[in-house]
C-alpha positions in Angstrom: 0.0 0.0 0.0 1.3 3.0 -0.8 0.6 6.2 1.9 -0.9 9.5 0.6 1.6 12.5 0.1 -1.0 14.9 1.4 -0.2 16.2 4.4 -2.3 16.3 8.1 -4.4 19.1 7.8 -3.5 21.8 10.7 -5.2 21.2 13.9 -4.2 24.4 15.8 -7.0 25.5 17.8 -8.1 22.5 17.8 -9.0 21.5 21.8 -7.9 17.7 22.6 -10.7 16.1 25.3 -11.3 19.7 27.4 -7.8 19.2 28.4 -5.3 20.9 25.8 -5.8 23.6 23.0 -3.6 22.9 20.2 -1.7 26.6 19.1 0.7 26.2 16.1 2.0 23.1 14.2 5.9 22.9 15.2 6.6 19.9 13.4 5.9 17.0 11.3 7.1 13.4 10.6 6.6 10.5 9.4 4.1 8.9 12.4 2.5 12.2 12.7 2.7 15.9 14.2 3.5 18.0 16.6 2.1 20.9 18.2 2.5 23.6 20.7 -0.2 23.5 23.1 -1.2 24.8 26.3 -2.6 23.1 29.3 -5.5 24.8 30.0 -6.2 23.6 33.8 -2.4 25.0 34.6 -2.2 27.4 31.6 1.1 25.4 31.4 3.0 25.0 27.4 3.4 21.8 26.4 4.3 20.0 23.4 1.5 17.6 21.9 2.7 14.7 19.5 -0.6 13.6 17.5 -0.4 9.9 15.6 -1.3 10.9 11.9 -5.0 9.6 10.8 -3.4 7.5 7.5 -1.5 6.0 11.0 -3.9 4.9 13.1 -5.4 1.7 11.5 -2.0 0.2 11.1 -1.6 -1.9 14.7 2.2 -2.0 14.1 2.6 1.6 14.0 -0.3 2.1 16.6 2.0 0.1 19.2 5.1 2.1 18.4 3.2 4.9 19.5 2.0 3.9 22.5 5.9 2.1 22.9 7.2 5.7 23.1 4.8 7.1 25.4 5.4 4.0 27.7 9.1 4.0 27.5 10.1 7.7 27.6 7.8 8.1 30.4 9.9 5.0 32.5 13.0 6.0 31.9 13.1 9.4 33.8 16.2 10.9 33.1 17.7 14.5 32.8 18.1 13.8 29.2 15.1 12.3 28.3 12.4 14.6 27.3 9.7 14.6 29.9 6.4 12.8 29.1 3.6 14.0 31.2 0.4 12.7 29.5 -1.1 10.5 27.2 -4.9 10.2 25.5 -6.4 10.1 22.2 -8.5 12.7 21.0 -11.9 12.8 19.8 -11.0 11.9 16.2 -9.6 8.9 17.2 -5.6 9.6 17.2 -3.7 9.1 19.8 -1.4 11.8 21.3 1.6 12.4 23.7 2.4 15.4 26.2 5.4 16.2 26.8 7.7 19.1 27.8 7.8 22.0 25.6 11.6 22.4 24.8 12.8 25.7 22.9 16.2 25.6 21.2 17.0 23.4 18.0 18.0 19.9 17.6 21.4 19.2 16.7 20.8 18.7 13.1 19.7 22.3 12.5 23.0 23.4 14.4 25.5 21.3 11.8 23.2 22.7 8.8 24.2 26.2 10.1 28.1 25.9 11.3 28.9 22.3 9.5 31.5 21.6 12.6 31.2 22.2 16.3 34.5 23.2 18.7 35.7 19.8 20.2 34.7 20.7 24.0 31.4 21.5 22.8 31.0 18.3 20.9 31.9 16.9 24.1 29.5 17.8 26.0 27.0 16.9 23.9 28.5 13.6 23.5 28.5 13.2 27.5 24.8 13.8 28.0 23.6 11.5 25.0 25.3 8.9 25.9 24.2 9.7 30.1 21.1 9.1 28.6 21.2 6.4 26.3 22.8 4.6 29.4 19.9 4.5 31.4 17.7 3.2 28.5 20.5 0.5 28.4 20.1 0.1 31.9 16.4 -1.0 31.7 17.2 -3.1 28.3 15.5 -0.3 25.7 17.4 0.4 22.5 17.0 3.7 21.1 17.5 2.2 17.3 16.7 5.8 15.3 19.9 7.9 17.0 20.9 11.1 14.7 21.5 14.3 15.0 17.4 15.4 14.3 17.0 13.6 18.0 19.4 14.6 19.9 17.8 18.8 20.5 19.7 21.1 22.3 18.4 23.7 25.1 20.3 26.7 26.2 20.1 26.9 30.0 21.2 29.0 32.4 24.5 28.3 33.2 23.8 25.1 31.1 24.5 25.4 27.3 24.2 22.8 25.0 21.4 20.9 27.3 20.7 17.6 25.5 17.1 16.0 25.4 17.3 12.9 23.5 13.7 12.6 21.1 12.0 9.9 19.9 11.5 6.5 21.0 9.2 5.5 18.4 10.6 2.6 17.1 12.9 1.5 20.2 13.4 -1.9 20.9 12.9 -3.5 24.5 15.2 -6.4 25.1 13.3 -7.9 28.1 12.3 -11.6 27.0 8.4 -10.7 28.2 8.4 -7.9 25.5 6.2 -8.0 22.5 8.3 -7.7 19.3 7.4 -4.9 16.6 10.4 -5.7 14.2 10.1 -8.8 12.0 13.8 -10.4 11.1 15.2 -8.8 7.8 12.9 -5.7 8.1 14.9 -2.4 8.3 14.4 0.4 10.4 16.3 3.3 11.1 18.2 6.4 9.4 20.8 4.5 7.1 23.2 6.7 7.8 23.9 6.0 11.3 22.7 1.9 11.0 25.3 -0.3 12.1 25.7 -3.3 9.8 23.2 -5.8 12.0 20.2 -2.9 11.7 21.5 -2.1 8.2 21.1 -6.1 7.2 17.6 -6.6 9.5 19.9 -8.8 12.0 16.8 -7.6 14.5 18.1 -9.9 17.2 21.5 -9.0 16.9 20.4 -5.6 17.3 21.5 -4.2 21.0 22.9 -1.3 22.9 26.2 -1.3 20.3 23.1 -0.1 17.8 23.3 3.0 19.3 26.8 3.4 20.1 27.7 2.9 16.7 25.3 5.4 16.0 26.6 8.1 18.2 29.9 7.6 16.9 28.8 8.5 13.4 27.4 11.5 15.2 30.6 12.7 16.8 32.7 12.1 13.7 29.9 14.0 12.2 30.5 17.0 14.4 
């Protein structure tokens, strides 16, 4: 089957279940979009990632989504963005709330200034792979690591804060966990596969996955 080019109409203004009004369209990709919102209880800004309708009848990519909402809420970690809710909105697609992050992801940065200084390439390195430690930790496997997800915040006394994004098509290692990835499927950004993910070695695939992957990212850098 092949998906429609036309894109997700723009839901801003758009209130999800009384909860969250949708204000501007930030972002799209390939499992859907994502919004600025506010939380109208706190009056708090969020970001809102809403599956895409074309989506939501395919169970595969329907348990991706609710994979990341799972797993990036678990993990918990400095680095991780924050997820904060989940629900599915009266047209039937699920979303995720998460922390509204202002900055740019690290892929925008190399498209404006190519290279980064060493030390700061450094730090970013440190945090990314802080993170990707404690998914390790609790057997998850990032699988998609590039420089789109790794976005950068400029904190107080903190440049260069890393938030690693996107979970969507992690892999949990635990034996109990249900398996999304059938053997010689491919998924991933091939520039930053390692040669099992590259070939659809799924069980081969582990936490190297992702180290090889962030060491395409720092010779990138």
């Amino acid at each position: 089957m092949i998906a429609s080019s036309k894109p997700a109409p723009d839901l801003a203004g758009t209130v999800l279940e009384g909860s969250y009004r949708l204000v501007r369209l930030i972002g799209r990709g390939g499992m859907g979009t994502v919004y600025e919102a506010i939380q109208l209880r706190l009056h708090k800004r969020v970001a809102i990632k809403l599956m895409a309708p074309s989506e939501i009848s395919d169970q595969v990519s329907l348990a991706r989504f609710h994979r990341e909402a799972e797993v990036t809420s678990r993990l918990g970690h400095p680095h991780l963005v924050n997820v904060v809710d989940f629900g599915t909105a009266e047209s039937g697609q699920p979303y995720i709330v998460m922390e509204y992050l202002e900055g740019e992801d690290l892929d925008q940065r190399l498209r404006r200034t190519r290279l980064l200084p060493p030390e700061i390439a450094a730090r970013i390195v440190v945090q990314t792979a802080s993170a990707l430690g404690a998914a390790h930790a609790q057997d998850v496997v990032h699988r998609d690591m590039k420089p789109a997800n790794i976005f950068l915040m400029n904190l107080p006394g903190e440049p260069e804060f890393v938030k690693v994004l996107d979970f969507g098509i992690s892999k949990i290692k635990a034996a109990n966990a249900k398996r999304l990835t059938r053997d010689r499927m491919v998924v991933g950004t091939p520039s930053y596969m390692s040669p099992e993910q590259a070939t659809g070695r799924a069980d081969d695939i582990d936490h190297r996955t992702d180290q090889w992957a962030l060491a395409c990212i720092v010779w990138e850098m």
